[in-house]
MIFIPA-190595 format. One record per atom (N, C-alpha, C): residue number from 1; residue in one letter; atom name; x, z, y. Coordinates in pm, whole numbers. Atoms other than C-alpha are relative to their C-alpha. Layout:
N
{NUM, "A", "CA", {X, Z, Y}}
...
***
This chain:
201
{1, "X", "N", {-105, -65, -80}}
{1, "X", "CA", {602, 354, -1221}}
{1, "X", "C", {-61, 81, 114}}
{2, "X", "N", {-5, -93, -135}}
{2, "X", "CA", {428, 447, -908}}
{2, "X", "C", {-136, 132, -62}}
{3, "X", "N", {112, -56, 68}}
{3, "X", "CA", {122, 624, -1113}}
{3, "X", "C", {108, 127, -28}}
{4, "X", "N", {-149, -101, 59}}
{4, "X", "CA", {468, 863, -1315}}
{4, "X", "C", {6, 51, 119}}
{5, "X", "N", {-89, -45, -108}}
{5, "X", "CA", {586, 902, -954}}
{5, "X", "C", {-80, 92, 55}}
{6, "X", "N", {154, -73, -68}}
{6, "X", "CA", {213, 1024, -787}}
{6, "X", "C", {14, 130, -115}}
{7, "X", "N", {62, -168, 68}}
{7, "X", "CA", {159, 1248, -1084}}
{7, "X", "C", {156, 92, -37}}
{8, "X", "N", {-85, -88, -36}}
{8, "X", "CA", {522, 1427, -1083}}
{8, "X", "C", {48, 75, 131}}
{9, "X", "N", {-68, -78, -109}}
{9, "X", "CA", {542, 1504, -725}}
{9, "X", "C", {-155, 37, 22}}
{10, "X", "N", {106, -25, -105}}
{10, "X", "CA", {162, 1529, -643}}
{10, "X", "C", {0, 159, -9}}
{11, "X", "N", {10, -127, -15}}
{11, "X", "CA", {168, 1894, -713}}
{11, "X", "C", {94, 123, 53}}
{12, "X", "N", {-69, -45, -113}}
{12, "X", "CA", {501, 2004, -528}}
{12, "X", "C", {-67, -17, 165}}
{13, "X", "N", {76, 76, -173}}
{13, "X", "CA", {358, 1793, -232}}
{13, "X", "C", {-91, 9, 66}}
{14, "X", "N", {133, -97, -23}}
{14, "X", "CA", {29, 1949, -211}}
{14, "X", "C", {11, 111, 41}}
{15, "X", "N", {-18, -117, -41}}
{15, "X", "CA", {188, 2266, -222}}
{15, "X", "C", {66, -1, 154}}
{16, "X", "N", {-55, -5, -123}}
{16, "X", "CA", {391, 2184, 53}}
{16, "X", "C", {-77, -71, 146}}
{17, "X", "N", {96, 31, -104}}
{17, "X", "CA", {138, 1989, 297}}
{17, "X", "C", {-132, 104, -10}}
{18, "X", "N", {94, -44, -35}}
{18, "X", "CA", {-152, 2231, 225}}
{18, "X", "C", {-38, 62, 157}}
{19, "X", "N", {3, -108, -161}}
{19, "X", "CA", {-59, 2444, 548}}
{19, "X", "C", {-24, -81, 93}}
{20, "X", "N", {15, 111, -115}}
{20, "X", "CA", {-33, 2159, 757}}
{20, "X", "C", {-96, -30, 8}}
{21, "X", "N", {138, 43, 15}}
{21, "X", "CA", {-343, 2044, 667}}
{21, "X", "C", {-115, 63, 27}}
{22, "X", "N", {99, -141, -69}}
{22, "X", "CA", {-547, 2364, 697}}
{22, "X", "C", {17, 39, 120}}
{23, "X", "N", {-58, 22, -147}}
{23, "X", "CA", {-340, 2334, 1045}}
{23, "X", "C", {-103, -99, 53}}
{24, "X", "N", {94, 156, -67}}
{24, "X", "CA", {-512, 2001, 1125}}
{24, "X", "C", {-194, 38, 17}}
{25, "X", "N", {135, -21, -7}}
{25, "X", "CA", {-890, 2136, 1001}}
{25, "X", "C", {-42, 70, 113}}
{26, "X", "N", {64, -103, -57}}
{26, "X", "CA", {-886, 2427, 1207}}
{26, "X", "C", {16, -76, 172}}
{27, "X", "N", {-18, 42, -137}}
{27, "X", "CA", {-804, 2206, 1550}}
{27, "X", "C", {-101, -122, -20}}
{28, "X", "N", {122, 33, 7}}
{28, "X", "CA", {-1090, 2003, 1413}}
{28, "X", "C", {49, -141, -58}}
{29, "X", "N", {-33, 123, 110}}
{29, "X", "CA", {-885, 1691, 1241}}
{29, "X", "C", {-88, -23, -98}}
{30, "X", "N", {89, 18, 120}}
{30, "X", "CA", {-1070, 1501, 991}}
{30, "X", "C", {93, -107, -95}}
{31, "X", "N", {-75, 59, 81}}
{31, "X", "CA", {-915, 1328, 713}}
{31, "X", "C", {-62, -170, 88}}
{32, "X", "N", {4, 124, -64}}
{32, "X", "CA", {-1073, 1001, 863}}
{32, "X", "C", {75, -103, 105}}
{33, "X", "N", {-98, 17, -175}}
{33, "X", "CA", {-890, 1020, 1203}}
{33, "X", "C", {119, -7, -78}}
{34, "X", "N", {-94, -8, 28}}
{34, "X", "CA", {-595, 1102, 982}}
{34, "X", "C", {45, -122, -85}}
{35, "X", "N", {-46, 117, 96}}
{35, "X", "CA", {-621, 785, 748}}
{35, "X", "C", {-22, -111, 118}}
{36, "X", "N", {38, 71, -110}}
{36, "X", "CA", {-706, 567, 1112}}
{36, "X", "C", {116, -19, 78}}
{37, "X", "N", {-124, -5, -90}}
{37, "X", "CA", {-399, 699, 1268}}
{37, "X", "C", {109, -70, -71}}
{38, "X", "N", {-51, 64, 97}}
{38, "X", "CA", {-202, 662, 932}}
{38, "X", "C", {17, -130, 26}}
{39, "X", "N", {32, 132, -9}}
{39, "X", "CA", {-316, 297, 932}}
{39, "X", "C", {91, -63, 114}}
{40, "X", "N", {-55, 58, -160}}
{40, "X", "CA", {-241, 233, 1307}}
{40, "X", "C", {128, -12, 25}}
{41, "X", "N", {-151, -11, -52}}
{41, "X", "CA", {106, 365, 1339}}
{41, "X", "C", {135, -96, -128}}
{42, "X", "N", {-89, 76, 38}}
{42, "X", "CA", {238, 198, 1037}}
{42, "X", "C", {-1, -141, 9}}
{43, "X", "N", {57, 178, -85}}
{43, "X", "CA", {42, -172, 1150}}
{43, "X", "C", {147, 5, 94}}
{44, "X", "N", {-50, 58, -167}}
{44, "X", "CA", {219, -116, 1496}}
{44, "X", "C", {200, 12, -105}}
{45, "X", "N", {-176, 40, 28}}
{45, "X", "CA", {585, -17, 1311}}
{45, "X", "C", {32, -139, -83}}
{46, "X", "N", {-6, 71, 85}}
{46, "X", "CA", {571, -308, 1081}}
{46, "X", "C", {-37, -138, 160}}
{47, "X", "N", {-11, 84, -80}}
{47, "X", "CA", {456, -536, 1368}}
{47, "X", "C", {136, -9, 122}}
{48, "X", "N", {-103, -40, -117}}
{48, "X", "CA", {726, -387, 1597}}
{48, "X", "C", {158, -47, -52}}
{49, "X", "N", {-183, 24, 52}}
{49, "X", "CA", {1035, -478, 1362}}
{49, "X", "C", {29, -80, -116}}
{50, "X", "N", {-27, 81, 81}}
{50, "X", "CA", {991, -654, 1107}}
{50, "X", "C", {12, -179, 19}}
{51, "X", "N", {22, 139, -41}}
{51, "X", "CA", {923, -992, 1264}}
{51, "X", "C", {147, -33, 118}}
{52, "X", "N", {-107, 83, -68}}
{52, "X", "CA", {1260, -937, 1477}}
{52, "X", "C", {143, 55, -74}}
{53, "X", "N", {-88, 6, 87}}
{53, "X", "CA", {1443, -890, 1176}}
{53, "X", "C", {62, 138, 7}}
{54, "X", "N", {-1, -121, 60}}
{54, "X", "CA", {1462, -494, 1160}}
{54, "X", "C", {-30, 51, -68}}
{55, "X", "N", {92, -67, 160}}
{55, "X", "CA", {1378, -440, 801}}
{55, "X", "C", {78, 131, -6}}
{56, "X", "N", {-12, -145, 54}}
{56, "X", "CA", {1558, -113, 761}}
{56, "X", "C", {-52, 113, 79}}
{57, "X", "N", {44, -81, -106}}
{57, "X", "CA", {1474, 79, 1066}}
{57, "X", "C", {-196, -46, -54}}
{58, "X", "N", {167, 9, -8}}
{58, "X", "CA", {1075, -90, 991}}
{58, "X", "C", {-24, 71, -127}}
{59, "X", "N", {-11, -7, 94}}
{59, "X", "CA", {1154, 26, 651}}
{59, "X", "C", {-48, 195, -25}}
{60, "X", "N", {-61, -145, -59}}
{60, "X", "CA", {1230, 381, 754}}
{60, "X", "C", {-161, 82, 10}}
{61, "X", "N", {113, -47, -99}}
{61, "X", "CA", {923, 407, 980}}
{61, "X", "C", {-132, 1, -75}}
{62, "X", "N", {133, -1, 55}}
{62, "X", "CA", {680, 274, 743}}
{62, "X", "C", {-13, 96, -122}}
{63, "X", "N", {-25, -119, 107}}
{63, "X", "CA", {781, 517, 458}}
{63, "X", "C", {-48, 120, 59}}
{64, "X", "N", {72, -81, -93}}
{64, "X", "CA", {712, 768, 747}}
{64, "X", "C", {-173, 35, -9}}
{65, "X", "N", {115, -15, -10}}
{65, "X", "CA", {388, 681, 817}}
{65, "X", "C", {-101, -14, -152}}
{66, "X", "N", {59, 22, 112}}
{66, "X", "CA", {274, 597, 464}}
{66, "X", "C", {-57, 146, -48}}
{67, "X", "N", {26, -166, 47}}
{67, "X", "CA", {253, 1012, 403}}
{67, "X", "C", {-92, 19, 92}}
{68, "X", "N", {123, -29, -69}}
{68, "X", "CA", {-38, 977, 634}}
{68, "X", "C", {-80, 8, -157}}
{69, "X", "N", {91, -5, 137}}
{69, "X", "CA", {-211, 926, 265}}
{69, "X", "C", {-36, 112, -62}}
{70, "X", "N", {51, -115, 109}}
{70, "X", "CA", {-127, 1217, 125}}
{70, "X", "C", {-52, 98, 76}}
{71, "X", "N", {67, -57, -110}}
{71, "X", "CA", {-248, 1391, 463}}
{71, "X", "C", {-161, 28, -65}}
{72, "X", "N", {128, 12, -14}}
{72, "X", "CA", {-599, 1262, 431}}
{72, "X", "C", {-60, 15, -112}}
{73, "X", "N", {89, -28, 148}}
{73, "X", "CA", {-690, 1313, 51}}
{73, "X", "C", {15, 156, 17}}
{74, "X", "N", {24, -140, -46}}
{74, "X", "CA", {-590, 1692, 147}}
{74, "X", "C", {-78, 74, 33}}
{75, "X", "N", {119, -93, -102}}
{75, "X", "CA", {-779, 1752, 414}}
{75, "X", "C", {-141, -44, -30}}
{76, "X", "N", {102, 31, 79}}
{76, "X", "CA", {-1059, 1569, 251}}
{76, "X", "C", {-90, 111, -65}}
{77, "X", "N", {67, -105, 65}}
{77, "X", "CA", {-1085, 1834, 0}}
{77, "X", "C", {2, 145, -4}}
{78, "X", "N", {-11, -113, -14}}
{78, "X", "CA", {-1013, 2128, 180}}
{78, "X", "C", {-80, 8, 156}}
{79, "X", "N", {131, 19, -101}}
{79, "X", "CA", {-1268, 2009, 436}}
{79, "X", "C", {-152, 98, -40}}
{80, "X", "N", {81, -37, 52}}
{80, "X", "CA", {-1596, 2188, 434}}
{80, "X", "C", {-123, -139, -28}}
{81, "X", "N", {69, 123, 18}}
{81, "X", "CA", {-1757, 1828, 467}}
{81, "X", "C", {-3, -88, -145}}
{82, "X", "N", {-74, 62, 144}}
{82, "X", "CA", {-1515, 1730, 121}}
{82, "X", "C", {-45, -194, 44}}
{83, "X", "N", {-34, 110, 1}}
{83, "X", "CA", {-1496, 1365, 79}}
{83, "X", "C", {-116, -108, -10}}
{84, "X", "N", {157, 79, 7}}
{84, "X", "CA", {-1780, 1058, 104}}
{84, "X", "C", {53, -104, 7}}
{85, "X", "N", {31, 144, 47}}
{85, "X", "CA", {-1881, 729, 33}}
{85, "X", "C", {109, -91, 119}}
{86, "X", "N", {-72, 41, -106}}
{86, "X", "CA", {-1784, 627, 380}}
{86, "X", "C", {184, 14, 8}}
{87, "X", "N", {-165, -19, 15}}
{87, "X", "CA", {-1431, 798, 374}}
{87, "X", "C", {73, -103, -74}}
{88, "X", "N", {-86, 62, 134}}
{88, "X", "CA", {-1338, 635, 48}}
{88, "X", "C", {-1, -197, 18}}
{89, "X", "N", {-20, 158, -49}}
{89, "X", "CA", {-1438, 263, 226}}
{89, "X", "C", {98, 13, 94}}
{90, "X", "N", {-47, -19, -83}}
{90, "X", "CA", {-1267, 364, 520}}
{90, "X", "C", {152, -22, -65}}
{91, "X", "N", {-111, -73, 33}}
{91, "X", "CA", {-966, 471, 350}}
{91, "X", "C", {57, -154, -120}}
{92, "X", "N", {-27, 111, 89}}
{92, "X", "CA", {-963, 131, 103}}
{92, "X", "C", {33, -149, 68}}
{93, "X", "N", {-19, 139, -90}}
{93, "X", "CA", {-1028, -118, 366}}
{93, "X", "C", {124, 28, 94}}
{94, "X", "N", {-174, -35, -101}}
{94, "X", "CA", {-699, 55, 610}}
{94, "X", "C", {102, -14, -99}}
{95, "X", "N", {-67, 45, 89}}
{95, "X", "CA", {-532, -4, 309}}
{95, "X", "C", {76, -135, -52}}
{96, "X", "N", {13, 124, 13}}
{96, "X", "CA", {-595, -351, 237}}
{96, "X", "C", {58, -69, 165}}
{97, "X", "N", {-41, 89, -138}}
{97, "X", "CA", {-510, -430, 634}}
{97, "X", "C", {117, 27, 3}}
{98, "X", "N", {-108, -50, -19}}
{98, "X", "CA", {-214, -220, 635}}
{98, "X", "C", {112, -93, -109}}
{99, "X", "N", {-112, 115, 71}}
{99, "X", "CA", {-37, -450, 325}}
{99, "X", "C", {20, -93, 44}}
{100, "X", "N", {-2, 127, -75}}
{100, "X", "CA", {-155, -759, 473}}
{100, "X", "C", {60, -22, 136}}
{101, "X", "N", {-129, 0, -160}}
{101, "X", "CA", {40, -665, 827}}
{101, "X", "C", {115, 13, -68}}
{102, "X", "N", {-74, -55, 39}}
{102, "X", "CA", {291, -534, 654}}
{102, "X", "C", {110, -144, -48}}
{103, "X", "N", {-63, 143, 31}}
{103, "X", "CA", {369, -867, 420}}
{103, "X", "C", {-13, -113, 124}}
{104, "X", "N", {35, 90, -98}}
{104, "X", "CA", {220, -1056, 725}}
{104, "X", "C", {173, -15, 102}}
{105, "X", "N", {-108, -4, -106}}
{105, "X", "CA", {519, -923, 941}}
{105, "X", "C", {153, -31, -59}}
{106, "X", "N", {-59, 37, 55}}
{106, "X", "CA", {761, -1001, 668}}
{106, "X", "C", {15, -145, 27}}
{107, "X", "N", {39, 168, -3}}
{107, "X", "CA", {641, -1354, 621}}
{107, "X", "C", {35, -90, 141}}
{108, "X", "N", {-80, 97, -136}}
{108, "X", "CA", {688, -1402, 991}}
{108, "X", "C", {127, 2, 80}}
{109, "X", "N", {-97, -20, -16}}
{109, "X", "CA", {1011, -1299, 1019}}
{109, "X", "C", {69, -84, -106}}
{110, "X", "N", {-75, 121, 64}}
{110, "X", "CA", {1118, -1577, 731}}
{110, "X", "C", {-45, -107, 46}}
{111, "X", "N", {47, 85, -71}}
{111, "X", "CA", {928, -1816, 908}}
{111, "X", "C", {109, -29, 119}}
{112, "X", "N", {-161, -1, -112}}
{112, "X", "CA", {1155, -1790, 1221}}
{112, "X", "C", {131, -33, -73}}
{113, "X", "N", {-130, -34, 54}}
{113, "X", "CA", {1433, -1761, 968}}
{113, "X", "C", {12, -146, -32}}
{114, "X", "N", {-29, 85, 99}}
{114, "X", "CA", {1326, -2061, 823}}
{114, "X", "C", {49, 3, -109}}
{115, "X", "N", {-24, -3, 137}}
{115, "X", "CA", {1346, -1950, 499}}
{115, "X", "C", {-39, -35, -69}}
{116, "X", "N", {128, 44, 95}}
{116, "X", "CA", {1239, -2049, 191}}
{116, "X", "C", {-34, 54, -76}}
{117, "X", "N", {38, -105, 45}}
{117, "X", "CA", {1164, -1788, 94}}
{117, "X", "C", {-195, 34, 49}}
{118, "X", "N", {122, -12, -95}}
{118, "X", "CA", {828, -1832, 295}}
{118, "X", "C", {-152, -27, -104}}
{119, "X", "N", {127, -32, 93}}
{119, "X", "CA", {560, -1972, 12}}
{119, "X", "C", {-13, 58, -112}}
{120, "X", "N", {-13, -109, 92}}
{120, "X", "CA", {661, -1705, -213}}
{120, "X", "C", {-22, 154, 42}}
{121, "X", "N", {49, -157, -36}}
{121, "X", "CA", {579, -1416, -8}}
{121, "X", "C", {-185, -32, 27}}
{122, "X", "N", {103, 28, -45}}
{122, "X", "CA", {278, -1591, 109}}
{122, "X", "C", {-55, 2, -150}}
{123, "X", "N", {93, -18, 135}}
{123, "X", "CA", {171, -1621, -285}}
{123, "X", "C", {-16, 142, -53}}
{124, "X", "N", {23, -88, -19}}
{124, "X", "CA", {232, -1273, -288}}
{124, "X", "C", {-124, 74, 74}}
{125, "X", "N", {99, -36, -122}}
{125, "X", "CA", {1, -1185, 8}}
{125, "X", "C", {-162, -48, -76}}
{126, "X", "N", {128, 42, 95}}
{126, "X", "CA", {-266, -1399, -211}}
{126, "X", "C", {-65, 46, -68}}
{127, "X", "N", {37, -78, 87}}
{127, "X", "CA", {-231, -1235, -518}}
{127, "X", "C", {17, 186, -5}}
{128, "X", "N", {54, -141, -21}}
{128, "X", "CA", {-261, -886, -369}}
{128, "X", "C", {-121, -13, 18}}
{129, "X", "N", {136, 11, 4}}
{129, "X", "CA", {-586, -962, -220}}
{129, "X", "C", {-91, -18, -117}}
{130, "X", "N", {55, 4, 137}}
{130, "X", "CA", {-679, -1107, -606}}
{130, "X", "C", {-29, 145, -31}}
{131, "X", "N", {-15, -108, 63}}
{131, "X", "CA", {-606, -814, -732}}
{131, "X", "C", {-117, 138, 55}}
{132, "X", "N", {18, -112, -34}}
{132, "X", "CA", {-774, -550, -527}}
{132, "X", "C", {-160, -119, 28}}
{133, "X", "N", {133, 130, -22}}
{133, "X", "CA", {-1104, -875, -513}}
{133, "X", "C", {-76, 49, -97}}
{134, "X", "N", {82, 1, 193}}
{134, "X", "CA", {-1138, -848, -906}}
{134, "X", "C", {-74, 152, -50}}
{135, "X", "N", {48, -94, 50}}
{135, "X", "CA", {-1162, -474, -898}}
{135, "X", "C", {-166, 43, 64}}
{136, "X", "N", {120, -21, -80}}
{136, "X", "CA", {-1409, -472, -645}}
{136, "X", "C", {-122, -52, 8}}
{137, "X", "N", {110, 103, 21}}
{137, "X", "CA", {-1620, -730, -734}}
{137, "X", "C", {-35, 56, -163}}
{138, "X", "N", {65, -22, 123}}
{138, "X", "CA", {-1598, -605, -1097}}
{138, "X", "C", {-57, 128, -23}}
{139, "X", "N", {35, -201, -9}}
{139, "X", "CA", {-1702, -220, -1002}}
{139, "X", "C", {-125, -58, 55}}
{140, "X", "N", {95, 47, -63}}
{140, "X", "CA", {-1990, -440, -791}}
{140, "X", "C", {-119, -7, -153}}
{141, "X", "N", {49, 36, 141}}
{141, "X", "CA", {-2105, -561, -1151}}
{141, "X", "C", {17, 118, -72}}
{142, "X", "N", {19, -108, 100}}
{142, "X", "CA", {-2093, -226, -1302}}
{142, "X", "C", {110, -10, -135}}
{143, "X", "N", {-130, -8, 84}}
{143, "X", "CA", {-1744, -321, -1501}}
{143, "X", "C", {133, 101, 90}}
{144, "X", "N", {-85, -43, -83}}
{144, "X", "CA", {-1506, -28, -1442}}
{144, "X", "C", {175, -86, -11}}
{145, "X", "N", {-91, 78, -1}}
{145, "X", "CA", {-1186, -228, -1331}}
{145, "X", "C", {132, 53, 35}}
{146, "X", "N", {-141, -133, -40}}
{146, "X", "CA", {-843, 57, -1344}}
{146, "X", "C", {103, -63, -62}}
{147, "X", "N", {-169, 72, 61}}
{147, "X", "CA", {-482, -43, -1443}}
{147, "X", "C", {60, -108, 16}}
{148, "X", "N", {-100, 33, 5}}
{148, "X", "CA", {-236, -296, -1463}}
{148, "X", "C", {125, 4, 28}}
{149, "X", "N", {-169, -13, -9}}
{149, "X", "CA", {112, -350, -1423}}
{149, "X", "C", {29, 63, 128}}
{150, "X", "N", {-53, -46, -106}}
{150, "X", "CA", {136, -328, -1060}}
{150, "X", "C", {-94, 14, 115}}
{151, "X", "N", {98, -58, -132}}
{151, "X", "CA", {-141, -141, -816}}
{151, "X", "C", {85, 6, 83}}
{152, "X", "N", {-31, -33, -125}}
{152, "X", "CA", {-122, -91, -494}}
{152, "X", "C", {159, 64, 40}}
{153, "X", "N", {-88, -66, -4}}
{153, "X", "CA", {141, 166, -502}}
{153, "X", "C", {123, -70, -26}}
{154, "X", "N", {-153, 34, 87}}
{154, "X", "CA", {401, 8, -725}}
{154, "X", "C", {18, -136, 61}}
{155, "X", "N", {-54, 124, -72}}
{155, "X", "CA", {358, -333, -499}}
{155, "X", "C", {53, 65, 105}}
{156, "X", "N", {-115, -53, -95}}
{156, "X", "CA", {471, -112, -209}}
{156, "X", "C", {116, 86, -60}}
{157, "X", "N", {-167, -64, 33}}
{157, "X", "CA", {751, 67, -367}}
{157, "X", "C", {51, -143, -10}}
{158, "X", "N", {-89, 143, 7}}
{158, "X", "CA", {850, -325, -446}}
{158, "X", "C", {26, -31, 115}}
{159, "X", "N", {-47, -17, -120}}
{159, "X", "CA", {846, -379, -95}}
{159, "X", "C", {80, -16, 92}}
{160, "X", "N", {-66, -119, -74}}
{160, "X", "CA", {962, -129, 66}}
{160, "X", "C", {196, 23, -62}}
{161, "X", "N", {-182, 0, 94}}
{161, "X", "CA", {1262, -114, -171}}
{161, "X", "C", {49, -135, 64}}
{162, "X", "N", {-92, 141, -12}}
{162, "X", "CA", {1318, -507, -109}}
{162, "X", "C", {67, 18, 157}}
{163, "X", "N", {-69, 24, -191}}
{163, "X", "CA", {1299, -504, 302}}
{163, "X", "C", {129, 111, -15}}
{164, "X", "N", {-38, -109, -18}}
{164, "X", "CA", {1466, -130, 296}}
{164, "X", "C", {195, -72, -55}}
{165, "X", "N", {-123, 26, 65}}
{165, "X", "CA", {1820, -307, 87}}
{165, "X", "C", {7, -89, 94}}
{166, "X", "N", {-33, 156, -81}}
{166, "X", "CA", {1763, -657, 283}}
{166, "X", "C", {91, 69, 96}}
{167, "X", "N", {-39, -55, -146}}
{167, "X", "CA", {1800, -427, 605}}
{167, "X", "C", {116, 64, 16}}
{168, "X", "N", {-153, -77, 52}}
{168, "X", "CA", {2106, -275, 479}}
{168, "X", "C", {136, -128, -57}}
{169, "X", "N", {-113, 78, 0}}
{169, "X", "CA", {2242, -606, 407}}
{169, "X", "C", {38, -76, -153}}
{170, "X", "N", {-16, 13, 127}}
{170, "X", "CA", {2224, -601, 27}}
{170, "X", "C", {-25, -228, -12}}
{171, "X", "N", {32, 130, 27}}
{171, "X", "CA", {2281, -1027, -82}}
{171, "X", "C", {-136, -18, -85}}
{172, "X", "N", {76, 55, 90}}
{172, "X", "CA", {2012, -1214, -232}}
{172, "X", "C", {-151, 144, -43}}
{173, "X", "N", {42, -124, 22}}
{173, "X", "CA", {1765, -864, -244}}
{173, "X", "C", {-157, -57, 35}}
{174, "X", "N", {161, -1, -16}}
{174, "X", "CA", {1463, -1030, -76}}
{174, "X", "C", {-1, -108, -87}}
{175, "X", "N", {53, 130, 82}}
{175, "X", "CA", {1456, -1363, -306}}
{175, "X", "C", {-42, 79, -140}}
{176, "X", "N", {-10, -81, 94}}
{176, "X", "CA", {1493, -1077, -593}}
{176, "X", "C", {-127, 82, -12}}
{177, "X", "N", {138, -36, -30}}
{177, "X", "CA", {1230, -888, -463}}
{177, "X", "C", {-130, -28, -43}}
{178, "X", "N", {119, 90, -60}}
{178, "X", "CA", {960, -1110, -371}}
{178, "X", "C", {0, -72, -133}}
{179, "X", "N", {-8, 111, 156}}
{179, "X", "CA", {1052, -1307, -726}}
{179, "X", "C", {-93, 102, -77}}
{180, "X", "N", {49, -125, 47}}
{180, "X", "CA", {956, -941, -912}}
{180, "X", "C", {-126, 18, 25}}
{181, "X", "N", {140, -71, -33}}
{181, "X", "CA", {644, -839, -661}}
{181, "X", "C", {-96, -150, -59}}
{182, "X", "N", {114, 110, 22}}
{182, "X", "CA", {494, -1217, -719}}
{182, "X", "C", {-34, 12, -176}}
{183, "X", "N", {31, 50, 164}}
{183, "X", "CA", {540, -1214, -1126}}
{183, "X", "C", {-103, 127, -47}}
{184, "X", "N", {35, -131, 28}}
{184, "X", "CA", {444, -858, -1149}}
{184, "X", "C", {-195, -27, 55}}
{185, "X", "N", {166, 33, -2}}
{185, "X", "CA", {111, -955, -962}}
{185, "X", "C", {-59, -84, -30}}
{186, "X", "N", {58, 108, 19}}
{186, "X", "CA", {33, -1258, -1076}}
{186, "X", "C", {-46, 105, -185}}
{187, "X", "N", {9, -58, 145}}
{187, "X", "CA", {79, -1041, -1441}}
{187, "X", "C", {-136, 125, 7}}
{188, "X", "N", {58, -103, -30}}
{188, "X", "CA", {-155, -762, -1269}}
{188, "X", "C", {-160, -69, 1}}
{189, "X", "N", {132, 80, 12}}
{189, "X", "CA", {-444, -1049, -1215}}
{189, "X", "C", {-48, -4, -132}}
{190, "X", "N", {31, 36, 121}}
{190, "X", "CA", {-446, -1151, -1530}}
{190, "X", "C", {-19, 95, -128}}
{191, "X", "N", {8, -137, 119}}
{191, "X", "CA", {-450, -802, -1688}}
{191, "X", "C", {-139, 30, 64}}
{192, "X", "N", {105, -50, -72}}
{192, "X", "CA", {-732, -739, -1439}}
{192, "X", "C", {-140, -104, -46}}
{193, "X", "N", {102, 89, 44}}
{193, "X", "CA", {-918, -1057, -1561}}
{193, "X", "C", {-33, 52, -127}}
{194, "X", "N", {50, -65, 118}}
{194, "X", "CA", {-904, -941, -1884}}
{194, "X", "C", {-98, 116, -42}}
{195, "X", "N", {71, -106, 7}}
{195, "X", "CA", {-1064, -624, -1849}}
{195, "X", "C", {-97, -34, 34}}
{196, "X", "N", {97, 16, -53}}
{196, "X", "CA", {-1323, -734, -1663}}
{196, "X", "C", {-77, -127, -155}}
{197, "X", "N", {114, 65, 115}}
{197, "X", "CA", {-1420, -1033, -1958}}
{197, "X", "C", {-18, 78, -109}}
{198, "X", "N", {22, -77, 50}}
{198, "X", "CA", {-1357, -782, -2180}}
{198, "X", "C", {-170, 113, 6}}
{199, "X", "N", {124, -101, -19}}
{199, "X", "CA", {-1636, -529, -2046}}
{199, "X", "C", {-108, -92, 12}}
{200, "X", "N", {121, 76, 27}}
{200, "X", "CA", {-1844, -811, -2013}}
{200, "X", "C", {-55, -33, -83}}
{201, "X", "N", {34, -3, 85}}
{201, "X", "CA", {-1875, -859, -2306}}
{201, "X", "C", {-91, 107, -108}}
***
């Protein structure tokens, strides 16, 4: 789903951020600063509202800032520097912090709630880290480790969709959710294990 979604808009969306972006180079922006800021502002909205039970407004904000992404792969390659080793850690590890606040600020906003909804987001939060562990550890080992059900992307559209309805009120939307993002990744590990014994072989 979110893979379909990237490759039908990425080439309207390009067209339409290039200017901006060639805006940003020439005042001396670097895609780095731009995936740093990215990072920062959606941490602080996600810490700022989600934990006092403003999922639609945090919902809003972090959708906002999330188009810091498509900022920084831009200006990346319309940089005269183009893109490096460094960037592409940079840009993986703000990634990885930015979900983990993200579900973090969820999680502590059912906590307060006392929900019980609480060690089901937290197994969530787990098996994201799996997931993005196996590829990295199996690209370490020289197994390339691409696909399953639900990357990065398609766990935040799950989300983002769940808080974004909660916050609107929709019944039963985060148990629905959070039921979906956990099966979907637990299904994403285990597609990811495979590949990896696979190539080992």
């Amino acid at each position: 789903m979110g893979k379909m979604l990237q490759e039908s808009l990425r080439a309207p969306v390009t067209k339409l951020i290039t200017p901006i972006c060639r805006g940003l180079i020439r005042i001396g922006v670097s895609a780095n600063m731009v995936t740093a800021a990215g990072a920062l502002f959606t941490m602080a909205a996600a810490l700022l509202t989600f934990p006092k039970g403003e999922l639609f407004l945090g919902t809003l904000l972090i959708v906002f800032f999330v188009l810091f992404d498509l900022l920084d792969g831009t200006i990346a390659r319309l940089s005269a520097k183009g893109s490096n080793a460094w960037g592409a850690l940079l840009d993986s590890t703000l990634d990885r912090l930015t979900d983990a606040v993200i579900l973090g600020s969820v999680l502590w906003y059912l906590i307060s709630e006392d929900d019980a909804l609480v060690p089901l987001v937290l197994a969530t939060i787990v098996l994201g880290f799996l997931i993005s562990y196996i590829k990295a550890r199996s690209e370490s080992l020289g197994i390339e480790c691409n696909g399953g059900l639900a990357e990065r992307t398609e766990r935040l559209i799950i989300v983002l969709t769940t808080t974004g309805f909660a916050g609107l009120g929709v019944p039963y939307i985060m148990g629905i959710g959070f039921w979906i993002l956990a099966i979907a990744s637990l299904l994403t590990v285990l597609q990811r294990l495979r590949i990896v014994y696979v190539g080992a072989k």
